[in-house]
mmCIF entry with sequence, helices, sheets and N, C-alpha, C, O atoms, coordinates in Angstrom:
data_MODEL
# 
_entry.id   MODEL 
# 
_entity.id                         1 
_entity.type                       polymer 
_entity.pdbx_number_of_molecules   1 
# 
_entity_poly.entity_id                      1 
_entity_poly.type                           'polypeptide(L)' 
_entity_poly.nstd_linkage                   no 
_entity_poly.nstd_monomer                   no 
_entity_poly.pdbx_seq_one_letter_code       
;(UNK)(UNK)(UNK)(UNK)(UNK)(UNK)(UNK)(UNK)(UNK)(UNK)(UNK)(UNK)(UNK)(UNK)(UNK)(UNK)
(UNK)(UNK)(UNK)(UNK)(UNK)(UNK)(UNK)(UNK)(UNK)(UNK)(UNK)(UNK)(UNK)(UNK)(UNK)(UNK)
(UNK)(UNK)(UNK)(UNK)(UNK)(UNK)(UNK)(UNK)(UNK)(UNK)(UNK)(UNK)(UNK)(UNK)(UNK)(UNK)
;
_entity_poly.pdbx_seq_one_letter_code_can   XXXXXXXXXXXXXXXXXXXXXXXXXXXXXXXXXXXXXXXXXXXXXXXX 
_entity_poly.pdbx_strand_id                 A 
# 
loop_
_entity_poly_seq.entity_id 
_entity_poly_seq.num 
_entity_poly_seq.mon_id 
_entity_poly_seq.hetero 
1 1  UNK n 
1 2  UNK n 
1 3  UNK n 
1 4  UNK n 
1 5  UNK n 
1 6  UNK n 
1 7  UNK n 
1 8  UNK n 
1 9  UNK n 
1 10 UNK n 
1 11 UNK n 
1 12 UNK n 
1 13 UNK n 
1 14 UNK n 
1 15 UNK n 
1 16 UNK n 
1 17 UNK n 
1 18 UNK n 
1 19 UNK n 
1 20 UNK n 
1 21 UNK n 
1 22 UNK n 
1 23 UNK n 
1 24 UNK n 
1 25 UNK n 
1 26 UNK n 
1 27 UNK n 
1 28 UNK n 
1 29 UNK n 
1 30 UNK n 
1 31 UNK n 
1 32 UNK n 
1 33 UNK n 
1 34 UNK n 
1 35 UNK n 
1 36 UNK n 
1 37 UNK n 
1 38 UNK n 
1 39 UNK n 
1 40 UNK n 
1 41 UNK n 
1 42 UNK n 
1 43 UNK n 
1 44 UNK n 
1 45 UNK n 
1 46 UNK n 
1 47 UNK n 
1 48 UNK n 
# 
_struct_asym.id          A 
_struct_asym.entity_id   1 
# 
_struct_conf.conf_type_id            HELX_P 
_struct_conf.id                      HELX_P1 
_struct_conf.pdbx_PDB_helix_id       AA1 
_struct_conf.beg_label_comp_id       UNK 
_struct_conf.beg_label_asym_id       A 
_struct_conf.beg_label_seq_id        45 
_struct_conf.pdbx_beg_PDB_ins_code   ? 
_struct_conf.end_label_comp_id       UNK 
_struct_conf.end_label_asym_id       A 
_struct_conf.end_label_seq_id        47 
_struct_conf.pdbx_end_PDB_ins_code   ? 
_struct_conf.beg_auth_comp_id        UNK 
_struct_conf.beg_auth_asym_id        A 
_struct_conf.beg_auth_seq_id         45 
_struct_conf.end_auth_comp_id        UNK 
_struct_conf.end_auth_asym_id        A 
_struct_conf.end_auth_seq_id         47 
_struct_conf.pdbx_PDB_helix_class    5 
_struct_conf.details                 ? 
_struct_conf.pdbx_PDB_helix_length   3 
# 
_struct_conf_type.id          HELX_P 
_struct_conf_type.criteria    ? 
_struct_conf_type.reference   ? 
# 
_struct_sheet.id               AA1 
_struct_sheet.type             ? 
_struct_sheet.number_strands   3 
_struct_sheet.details          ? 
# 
loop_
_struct_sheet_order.sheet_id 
_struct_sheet_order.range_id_1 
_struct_sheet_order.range_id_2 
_struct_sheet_order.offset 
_struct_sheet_order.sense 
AA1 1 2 ? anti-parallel 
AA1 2 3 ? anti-parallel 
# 
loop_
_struct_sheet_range.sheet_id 
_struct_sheet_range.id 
_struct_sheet_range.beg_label_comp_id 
_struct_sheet_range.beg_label_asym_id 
_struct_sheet_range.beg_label_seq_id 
_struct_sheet_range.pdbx_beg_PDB_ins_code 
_struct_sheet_range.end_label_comp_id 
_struct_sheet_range.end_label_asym_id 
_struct_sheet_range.end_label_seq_id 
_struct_sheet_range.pdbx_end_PDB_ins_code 
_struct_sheet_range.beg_auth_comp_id 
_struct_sheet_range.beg_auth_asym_id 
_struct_sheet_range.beg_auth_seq_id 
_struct_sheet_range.end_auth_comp_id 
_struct_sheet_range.end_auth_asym_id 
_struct_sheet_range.end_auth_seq_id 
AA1 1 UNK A 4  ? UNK A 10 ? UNK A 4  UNK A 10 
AA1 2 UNK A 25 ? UNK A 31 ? UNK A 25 UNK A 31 
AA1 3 UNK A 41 ? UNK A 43 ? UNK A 41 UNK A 43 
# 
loop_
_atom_site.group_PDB 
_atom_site.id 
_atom_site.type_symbol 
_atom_site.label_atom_id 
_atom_site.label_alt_id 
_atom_site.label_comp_id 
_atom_site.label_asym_id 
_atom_site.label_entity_id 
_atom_site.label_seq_id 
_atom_site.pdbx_PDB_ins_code 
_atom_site.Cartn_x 
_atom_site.Cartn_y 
_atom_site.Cartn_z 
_atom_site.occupancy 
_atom_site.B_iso_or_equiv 
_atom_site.pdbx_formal_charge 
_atom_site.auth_seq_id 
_atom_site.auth_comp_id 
_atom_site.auth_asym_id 
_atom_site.auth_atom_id 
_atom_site.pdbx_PDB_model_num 
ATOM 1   N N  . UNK A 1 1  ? 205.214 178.800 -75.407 1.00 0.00 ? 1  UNK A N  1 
ATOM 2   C CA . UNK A 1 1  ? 204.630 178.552 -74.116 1.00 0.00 ? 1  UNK A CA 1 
ATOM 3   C C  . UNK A 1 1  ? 205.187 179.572 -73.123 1.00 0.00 ? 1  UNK A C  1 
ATOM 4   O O  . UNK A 1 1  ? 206.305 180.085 -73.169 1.00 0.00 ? 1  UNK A O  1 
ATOM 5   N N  . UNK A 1 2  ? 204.003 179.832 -72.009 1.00 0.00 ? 2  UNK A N  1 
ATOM 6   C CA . UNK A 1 2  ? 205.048 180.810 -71.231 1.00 0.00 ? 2  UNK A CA 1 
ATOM 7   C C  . UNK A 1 2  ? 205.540 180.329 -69.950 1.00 0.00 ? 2  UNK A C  1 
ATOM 8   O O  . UNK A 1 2  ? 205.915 179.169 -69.785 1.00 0.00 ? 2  UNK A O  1 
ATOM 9   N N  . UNK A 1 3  ? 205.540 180.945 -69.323 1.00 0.00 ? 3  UNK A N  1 
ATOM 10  C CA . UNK A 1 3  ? 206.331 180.115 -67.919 1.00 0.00 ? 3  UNK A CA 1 
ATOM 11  C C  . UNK A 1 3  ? 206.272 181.463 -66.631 1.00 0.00 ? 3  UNK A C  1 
ATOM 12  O O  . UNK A 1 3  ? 206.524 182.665 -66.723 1.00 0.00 ? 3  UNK A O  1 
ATOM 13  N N  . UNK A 1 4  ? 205.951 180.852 -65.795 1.00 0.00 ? 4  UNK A N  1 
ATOM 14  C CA . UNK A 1 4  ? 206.029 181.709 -64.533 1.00 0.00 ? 4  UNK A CA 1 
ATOM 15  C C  . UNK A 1 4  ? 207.155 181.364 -63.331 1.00 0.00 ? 4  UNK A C  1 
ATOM 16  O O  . UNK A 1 4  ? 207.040 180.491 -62.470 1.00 0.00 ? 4  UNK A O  1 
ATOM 17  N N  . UNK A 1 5  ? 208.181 182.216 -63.501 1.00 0.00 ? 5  UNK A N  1 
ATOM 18  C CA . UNK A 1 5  ? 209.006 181.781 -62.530 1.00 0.00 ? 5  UNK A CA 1 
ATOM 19  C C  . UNK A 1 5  ? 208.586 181.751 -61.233 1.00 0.00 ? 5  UNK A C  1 
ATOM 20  O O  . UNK A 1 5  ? 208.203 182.840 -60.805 1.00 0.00 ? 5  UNK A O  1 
ATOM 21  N N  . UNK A 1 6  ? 208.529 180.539 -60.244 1.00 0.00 ? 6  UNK A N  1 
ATOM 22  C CA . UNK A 1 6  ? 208.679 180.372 -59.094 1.00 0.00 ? 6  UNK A CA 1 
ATOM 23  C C  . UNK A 1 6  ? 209.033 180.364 -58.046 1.00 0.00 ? 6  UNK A C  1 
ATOM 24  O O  . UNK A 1 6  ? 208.475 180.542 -56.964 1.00 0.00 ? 6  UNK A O  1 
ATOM 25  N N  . UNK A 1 7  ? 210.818 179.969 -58.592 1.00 0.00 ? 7  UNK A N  1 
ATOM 26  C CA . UNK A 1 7  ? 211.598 180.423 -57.556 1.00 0.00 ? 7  UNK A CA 1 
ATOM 27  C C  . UNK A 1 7  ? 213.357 180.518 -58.233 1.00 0.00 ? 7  UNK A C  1 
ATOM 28  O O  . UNK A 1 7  ? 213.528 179.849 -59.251 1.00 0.00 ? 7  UNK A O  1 
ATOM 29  N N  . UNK A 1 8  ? 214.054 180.962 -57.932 1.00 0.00 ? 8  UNK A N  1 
ATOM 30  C CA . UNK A 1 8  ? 215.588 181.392 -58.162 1.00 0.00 ? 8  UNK A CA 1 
ATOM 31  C C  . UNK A 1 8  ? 216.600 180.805 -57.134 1.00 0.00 ? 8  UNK A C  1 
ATOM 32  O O  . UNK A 1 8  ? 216.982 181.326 -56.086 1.00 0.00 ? 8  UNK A O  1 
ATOM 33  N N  . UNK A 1 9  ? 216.801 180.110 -57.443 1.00 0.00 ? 9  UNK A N  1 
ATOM 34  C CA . UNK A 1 9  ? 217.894 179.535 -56.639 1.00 0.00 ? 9  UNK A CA 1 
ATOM 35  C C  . UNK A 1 9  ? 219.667 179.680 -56.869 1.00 0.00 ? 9  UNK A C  1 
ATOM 36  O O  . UNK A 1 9  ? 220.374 179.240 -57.776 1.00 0.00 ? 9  UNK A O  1 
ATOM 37  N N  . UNK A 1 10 ? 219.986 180.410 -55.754 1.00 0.00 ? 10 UNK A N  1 
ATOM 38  C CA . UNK A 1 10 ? 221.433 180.816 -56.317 1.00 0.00 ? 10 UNK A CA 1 
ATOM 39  C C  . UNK A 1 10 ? 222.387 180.170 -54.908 1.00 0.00 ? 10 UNK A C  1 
ATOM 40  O O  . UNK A 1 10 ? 222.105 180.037 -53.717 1.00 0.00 ? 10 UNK A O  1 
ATOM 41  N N  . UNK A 1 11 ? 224.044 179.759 -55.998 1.00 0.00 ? 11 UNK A N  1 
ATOM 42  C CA . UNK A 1 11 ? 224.842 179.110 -54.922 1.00 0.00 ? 11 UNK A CA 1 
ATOM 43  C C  . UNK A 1 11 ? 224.936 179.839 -53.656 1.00 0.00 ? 11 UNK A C  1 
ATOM 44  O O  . UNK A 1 11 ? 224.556 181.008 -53.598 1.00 0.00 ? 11 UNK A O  1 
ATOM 45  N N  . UNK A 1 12 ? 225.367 179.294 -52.744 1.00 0.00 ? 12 UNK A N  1 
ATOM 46  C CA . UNK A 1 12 ? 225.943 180.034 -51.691 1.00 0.00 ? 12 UNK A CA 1 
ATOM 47  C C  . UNK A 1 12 ? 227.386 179.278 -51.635 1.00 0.00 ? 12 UNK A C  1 
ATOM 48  O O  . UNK A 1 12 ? 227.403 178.050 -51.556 1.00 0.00 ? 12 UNK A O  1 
ATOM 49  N N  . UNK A 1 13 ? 228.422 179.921 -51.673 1.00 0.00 ? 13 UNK A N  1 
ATOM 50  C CA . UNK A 1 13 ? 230.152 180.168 -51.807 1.00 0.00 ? 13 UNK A CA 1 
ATOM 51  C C  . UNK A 1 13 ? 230.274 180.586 -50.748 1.00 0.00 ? 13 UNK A C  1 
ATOM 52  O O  . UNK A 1 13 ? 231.505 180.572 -50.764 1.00 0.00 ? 13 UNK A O  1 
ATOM 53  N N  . UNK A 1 14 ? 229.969 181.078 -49.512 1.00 0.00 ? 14 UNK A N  1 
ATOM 54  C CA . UNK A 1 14 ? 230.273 181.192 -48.320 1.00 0.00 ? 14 UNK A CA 1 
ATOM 55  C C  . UNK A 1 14 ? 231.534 181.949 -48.817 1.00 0.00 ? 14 UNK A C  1 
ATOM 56  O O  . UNK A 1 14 ? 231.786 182.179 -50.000 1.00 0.00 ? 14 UNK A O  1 
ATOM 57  N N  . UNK A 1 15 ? 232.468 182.388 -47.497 1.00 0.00 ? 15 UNK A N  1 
ATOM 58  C CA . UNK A 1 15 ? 233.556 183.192 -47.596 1.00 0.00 ? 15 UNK A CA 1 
ATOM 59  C C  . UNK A 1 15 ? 234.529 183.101 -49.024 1.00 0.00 ? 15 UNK A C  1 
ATOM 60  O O  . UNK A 1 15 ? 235.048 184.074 -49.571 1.00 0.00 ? 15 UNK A O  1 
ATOM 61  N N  . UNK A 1 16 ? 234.646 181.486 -49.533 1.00 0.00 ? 16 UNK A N  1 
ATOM 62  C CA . UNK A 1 16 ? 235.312 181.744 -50.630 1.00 0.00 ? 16 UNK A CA 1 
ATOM 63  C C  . UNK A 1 16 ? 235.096 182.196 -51.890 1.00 0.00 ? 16 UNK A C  1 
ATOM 64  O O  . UNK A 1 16 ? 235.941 182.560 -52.708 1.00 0.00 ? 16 UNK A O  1 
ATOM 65  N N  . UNK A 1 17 ? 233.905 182.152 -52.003 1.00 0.00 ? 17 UNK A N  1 
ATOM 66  C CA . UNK A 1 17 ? 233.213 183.005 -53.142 1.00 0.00 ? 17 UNK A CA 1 
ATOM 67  C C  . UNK A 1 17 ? 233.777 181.888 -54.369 1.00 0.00 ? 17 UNK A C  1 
ATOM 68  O O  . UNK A 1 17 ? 234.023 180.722 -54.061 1.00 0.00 ? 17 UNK A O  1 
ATOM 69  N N  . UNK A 1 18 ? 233.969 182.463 -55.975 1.00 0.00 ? 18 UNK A N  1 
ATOM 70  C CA . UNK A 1 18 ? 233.782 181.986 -56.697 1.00 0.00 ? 18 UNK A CA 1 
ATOM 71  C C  . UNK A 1 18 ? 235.550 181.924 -57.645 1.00 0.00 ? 18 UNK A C  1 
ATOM 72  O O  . UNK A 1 18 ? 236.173 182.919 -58.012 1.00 0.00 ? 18 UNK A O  1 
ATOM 73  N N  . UNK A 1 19 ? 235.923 180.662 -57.804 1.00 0.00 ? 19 UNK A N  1 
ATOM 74  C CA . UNK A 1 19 ? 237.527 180.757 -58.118 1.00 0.00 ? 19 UNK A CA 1 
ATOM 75  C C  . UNK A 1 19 ? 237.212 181.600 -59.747 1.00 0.00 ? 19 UNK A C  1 
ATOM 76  O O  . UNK A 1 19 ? 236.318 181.643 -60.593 1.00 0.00 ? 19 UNK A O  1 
ATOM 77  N N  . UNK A 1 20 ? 238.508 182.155 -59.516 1.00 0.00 ? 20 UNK A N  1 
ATOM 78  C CA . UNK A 1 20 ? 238.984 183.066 -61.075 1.00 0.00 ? 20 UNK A CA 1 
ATOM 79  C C  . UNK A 1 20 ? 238.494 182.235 -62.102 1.00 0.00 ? 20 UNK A C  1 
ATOM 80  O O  . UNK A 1 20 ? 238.722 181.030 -62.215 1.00 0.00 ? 20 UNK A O  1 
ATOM 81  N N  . UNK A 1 21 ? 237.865 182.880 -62.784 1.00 0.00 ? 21 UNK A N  1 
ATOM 82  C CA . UNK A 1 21 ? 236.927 182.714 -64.051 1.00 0.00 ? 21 UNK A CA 1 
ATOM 83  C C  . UNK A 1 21 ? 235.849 181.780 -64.016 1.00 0.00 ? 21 UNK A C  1 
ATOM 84  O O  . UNK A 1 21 ? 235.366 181.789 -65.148 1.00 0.00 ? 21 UNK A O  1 
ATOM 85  N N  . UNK A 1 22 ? 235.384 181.178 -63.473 1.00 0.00 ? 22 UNK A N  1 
ATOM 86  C CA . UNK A 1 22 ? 233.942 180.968 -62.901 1.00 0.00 ? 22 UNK A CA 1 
ATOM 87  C C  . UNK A 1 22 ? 233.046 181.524 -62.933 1.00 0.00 ? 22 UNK A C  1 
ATOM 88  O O  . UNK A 1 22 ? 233.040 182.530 -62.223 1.00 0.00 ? 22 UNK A O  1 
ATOM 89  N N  . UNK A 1 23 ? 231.838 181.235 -63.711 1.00 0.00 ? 23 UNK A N  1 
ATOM 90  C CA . UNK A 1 23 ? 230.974 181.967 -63.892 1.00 0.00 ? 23 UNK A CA 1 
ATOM 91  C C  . UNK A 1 23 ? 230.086 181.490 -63.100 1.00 0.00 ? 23 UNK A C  1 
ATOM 92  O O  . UNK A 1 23 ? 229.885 180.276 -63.069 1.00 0.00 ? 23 UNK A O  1 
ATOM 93  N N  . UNK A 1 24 ? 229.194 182.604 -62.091 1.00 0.00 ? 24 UNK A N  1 
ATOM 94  C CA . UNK A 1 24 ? 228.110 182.057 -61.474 1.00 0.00 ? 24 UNK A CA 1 
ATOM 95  C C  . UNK A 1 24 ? 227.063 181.908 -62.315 1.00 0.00 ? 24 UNK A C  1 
ATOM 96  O O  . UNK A 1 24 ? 226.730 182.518 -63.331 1.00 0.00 ? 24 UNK A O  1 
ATOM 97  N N  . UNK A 1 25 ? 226.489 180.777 -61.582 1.00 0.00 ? 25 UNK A N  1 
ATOM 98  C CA . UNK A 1 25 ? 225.446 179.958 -62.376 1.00 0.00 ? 25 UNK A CA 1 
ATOM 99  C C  . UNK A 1 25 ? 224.402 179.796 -61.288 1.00 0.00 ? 25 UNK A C  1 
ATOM 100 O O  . UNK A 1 25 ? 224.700 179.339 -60.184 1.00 0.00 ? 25 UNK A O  1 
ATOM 101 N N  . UNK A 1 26 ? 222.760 180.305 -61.720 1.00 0.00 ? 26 UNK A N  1 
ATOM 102 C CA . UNK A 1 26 ? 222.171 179.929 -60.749 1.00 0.00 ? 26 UNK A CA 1 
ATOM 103 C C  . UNK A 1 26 ? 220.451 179.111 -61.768 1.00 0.00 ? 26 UNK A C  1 
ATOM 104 O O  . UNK A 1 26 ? 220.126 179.391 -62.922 1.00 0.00 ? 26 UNK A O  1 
ATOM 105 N N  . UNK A 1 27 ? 219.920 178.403 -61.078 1.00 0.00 ? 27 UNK A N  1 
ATOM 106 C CA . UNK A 1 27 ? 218.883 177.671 -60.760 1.00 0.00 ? 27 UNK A CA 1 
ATOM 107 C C  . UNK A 1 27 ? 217.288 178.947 -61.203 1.00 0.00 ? 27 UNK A C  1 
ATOM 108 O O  . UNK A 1 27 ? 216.962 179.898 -60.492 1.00 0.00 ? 27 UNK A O  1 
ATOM 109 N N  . UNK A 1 28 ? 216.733 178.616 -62.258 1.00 0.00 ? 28 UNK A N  1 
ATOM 110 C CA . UNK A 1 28 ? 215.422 178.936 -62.261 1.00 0.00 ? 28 UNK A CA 1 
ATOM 111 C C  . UNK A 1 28 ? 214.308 178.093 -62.313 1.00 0.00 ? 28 UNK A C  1 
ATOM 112 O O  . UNK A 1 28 ? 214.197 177.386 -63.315 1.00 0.00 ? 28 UNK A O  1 
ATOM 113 N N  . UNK A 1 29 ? 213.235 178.007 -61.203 1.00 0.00 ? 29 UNK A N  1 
ATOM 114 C CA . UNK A 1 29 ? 212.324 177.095 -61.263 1.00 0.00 ? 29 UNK A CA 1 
ATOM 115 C C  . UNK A 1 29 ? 210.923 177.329 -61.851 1.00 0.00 ? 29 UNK A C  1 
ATOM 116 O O  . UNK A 1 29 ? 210.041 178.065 -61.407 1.00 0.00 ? 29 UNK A O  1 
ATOM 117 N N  . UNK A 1 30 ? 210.911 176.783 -62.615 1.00 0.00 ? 30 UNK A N  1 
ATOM 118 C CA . UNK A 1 30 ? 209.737 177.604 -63.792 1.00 0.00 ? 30 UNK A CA 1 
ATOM 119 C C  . UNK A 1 30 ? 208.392 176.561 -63.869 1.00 0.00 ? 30 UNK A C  1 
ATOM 120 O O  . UNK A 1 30 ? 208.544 175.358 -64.082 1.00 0.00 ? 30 UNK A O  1 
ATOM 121 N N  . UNK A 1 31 ? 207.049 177.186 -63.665 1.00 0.00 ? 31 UNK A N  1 
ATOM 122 C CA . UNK A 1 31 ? 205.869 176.882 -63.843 1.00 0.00 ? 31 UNK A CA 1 
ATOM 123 C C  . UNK A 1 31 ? 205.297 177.171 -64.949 1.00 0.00 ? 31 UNK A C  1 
ATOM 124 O O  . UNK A 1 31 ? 205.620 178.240 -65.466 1.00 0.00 ? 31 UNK A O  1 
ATOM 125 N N  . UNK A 1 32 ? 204.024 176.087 -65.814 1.00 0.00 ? 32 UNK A N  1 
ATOM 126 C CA . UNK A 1 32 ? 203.832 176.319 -67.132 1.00 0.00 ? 32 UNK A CA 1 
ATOM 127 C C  . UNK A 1 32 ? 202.063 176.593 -66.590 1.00 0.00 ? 32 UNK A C  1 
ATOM 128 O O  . UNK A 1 32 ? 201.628 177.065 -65.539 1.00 0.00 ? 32 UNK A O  1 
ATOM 129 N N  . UNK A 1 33 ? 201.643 176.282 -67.316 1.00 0.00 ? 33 UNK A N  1 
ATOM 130 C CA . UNK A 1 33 ? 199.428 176.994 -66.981 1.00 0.00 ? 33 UNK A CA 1 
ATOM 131 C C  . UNK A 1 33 ? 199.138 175.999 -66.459 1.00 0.00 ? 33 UNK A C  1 
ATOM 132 O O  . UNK A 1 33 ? 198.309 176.071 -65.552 1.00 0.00 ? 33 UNK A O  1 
ATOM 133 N N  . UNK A 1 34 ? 199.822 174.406 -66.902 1.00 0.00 ? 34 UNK A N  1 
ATOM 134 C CA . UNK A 1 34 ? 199.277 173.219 -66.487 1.00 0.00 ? 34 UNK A CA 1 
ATOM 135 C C  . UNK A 1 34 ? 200.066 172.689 -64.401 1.00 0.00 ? 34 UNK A C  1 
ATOM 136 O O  . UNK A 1 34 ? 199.877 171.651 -63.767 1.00 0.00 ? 34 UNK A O  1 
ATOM 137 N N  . UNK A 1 35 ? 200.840 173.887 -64.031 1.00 0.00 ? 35 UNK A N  1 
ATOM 138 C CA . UNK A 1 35 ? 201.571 173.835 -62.938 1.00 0.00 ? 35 UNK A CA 1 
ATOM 139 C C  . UNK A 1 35 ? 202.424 172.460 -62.885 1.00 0.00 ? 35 UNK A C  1 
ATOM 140 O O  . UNK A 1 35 ? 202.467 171.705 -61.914 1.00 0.00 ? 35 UNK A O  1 
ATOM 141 N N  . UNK A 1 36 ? 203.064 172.292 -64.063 1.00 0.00 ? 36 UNK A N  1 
ATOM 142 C CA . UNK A 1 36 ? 204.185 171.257 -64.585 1.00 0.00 ? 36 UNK A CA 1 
ATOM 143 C C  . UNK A 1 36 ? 205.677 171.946 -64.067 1.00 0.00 ? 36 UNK A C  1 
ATOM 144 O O  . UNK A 1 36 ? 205.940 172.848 -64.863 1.00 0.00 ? 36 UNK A O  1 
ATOM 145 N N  . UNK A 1 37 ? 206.427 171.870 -63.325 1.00 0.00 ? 37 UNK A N  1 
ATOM 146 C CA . UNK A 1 37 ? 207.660 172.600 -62.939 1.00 0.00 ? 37 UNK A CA 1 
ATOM 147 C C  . UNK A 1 37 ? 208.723 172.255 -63.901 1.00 0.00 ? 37 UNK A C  1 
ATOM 148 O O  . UNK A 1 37 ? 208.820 171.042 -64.087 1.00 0.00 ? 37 UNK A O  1 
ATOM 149 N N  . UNK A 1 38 ? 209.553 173.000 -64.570 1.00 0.00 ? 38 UNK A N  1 
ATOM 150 C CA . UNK A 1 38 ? 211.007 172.564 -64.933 1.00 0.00 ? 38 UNK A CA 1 
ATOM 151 C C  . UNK A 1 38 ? 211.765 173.744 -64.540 1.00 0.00 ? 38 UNK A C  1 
ATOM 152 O O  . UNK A 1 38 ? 211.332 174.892 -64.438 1.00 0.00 ? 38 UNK A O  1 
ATOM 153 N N  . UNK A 1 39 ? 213.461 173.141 -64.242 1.00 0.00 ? 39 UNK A N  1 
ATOM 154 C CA . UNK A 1 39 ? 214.363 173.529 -63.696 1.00 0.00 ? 39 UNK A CA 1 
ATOM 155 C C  . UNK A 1 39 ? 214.947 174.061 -64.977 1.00 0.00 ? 39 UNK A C  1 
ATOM 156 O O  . UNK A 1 39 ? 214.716 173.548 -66.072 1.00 0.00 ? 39 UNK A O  1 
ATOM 157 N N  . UNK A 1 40 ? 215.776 175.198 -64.777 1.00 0.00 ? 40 UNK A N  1 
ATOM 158 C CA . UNK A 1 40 ? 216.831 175.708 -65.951 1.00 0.00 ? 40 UNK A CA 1 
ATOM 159 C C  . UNK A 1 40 ? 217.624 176.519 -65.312 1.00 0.00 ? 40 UNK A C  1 
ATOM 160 O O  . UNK A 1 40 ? 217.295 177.413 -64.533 1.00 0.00 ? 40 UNK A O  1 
ATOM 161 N N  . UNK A 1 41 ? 218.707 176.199 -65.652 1.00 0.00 ? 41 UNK A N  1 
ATOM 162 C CA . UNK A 1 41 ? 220.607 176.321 -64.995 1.00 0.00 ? 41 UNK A CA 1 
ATOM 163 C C  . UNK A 1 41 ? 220.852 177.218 -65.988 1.00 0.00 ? 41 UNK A C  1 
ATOM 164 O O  . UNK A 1 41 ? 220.546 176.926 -67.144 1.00 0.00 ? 41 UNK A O  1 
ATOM 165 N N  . UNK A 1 42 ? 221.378 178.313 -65.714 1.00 0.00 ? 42 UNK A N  1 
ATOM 166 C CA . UNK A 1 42 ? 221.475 180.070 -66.321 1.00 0.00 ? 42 UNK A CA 1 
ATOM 167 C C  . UNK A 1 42 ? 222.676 180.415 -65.942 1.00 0.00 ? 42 UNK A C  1 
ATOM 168 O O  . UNK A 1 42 ? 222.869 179.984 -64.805 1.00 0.00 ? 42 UNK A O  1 
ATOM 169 N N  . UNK A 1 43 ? 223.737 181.089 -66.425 1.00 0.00 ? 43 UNK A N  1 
ATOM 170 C CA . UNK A 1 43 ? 224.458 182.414 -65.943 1.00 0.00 ? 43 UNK A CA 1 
ATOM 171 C C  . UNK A 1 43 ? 223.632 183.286 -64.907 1.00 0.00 ? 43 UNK A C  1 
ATOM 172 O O  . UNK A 1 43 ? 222.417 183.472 -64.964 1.00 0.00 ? 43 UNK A O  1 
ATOM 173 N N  . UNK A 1 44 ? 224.197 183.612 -64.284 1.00 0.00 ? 44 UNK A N  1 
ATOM 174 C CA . UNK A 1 44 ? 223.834 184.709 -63.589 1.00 0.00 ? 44 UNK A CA 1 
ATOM 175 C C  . UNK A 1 44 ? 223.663 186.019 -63.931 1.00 0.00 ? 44 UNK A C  1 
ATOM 176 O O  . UNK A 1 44 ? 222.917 186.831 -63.384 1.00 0.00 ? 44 UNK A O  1 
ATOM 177 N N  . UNK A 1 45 ? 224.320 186.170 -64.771 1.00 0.00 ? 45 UNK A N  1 
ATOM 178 C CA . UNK A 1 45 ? 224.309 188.022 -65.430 1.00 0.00 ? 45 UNK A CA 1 
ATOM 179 C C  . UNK A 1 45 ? 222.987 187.832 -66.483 1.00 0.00 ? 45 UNK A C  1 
ATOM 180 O O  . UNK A 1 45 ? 222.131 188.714 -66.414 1.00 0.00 ? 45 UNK A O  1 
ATOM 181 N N  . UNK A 1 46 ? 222.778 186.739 -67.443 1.00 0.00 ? 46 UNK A N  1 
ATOM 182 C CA . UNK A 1 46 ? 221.791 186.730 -67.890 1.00 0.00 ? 46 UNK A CA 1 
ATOM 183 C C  . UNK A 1 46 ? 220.432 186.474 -67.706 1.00 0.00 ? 46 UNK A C  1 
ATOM 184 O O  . UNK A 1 46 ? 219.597 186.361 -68.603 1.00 0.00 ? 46 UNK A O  1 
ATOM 185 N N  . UNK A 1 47 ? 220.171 186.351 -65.990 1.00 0.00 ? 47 UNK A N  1 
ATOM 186 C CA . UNK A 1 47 ? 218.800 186.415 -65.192 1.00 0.00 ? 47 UNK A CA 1 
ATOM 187 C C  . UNK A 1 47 ? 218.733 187.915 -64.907 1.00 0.00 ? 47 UNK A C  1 
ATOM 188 O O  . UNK A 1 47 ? 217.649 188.153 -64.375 1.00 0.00 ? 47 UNK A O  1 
ATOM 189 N N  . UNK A 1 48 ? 219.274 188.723 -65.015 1.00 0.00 ? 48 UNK A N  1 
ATOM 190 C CA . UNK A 1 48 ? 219.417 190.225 -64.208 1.00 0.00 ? 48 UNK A CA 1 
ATOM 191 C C  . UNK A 1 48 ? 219.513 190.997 -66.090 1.00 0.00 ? 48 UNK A C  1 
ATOM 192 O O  . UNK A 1 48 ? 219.636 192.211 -66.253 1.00 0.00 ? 48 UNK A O  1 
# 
């Protein structure tokens, strides 16, 4: 099935940013043909 991403949602850490070894993790909101939404929680380096 394919999926059309919608939207990307990434944390905001404000000044403190992200503690030692923490991997950012962000939010993809994904549309299917039938415009059914599901959410999927990613690494960040592996959206880019």
């Amino acid at each position: 099935m394919n999926y059309k991403i919608t939207d990307l949602i990434e944390p905001d850490n404000g000044c403190e940013g992200f503690m030692p070894g923490e991997e950012p993790m962000l939010t993809l909101i994904l549309s299917d043909e039938n415009d059914n939404e599901r959410k999927v929680k990613l690494p960040d380096i592996r959206a880019y």
